[in-house]
One Martini backbone bead per residue (centre of mass of N, CA, C, O) as a GRO file, in nm:
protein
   83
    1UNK     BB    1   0.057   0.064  -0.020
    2UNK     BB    2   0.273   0.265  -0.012
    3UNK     BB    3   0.339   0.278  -0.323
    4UNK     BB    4   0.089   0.416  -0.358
    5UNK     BB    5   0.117   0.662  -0.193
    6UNK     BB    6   0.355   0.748  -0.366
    7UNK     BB    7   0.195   0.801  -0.645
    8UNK     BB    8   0.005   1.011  -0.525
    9UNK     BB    9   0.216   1.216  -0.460
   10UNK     BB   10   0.369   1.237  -0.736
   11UNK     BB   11   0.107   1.358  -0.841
   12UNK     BB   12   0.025   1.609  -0.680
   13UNK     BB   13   0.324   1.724  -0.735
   14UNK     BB   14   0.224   1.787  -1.049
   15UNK     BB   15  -0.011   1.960  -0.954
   16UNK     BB   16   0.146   2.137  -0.789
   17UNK     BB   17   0.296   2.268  -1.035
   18UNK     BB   18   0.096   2.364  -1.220
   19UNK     BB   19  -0.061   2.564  -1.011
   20UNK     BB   20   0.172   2.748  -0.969
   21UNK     BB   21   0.174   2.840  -1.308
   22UNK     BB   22  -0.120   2.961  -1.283
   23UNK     BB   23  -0.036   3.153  -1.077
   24UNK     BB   24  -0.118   3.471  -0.977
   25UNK     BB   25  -0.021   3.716  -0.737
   26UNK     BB   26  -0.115   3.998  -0.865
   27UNK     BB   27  -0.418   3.912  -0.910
   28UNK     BB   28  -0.489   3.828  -0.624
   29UNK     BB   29  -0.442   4.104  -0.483
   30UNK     BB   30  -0.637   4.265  -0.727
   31UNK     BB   31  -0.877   4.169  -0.533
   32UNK     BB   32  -1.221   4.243  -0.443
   33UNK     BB   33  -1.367   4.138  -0.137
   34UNK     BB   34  -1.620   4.317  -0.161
   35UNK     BB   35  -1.706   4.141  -0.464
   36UNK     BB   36  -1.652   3.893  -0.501
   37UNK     BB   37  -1.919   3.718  -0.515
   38UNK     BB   38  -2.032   3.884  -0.844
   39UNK     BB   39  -1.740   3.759  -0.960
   40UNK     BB   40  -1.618   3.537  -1.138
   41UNK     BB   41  -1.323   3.594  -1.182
   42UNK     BB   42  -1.232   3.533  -0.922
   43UNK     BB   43  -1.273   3.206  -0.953
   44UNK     BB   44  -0.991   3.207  -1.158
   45UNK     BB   45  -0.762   3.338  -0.944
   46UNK     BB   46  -0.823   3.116  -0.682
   47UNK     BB   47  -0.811   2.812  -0.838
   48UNK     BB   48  -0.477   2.803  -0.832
   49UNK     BB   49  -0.453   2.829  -0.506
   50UNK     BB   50  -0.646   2.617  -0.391
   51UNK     BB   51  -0.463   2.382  -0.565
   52UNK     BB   52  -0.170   2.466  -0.412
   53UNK     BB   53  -0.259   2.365  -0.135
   54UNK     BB   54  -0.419   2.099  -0.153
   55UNK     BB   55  -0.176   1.941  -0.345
   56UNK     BB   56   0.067   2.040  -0.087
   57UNK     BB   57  -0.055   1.874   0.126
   58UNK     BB   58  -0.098   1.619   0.002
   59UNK     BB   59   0.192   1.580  -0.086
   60UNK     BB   60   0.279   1.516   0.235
   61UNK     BB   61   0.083   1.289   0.338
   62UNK     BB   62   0.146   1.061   0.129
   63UNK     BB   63   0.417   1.054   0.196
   64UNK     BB   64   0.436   0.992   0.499
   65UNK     BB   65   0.286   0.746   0.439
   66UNK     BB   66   0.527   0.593   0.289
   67UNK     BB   67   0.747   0.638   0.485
   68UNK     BB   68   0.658   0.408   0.706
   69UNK     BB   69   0.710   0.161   0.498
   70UNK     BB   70   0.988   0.345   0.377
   71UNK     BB   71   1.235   0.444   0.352
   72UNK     BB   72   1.356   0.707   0.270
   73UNK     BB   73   1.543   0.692   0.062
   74UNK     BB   74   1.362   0.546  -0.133
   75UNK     BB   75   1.155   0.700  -0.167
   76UNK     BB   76   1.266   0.980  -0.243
   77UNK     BB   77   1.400   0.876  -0.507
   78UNK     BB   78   1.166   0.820  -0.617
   79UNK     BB   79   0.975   1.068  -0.613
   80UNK     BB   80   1.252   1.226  -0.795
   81UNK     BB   81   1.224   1.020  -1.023
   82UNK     BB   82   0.995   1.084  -1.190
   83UNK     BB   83   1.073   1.369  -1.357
   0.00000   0.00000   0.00000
């Protein structure tokens, strides 16, 4: 099973880096949030942010779980070795 979790961690953080690529700061910041929500664009601009968090928590939940079952040293080297 923790294999599968070492899996589930590699696409997290793939994802993980996707929304990454995709978040703009500058946008974030010059969010109106007293009109956040009448504005549709507003949540096109904070869905790569929270995709951002919740995609690199689970990829660290993930990882700590396959860690529990496989040593760090190969676990980490699988893990790094995906890209």
């Amino acid at each position: 099973m923790a294999w599968i979790y070492l899996l589930i961690a590699s696409l997290f953080e793939i994802a993980w880096t996707f929304s990454l690529k995709l978040m703009s700061v500058k946008k974030l910041k010059a969010i109106q949030w007293r009109s956040f929500f009448t504005q549709i664009s507003n949540w096109a601009v904070l869905a790569p942010f929270a995709g951002y968090v919740l995609f690199g928590i689970g990829n660290i939940v993930f990882f700590s779980m396959a860690m529990k079952e496989i040593p760090a040293s190969t676990a980490l080297a699988v893990w790094m070795g995906r890209r």
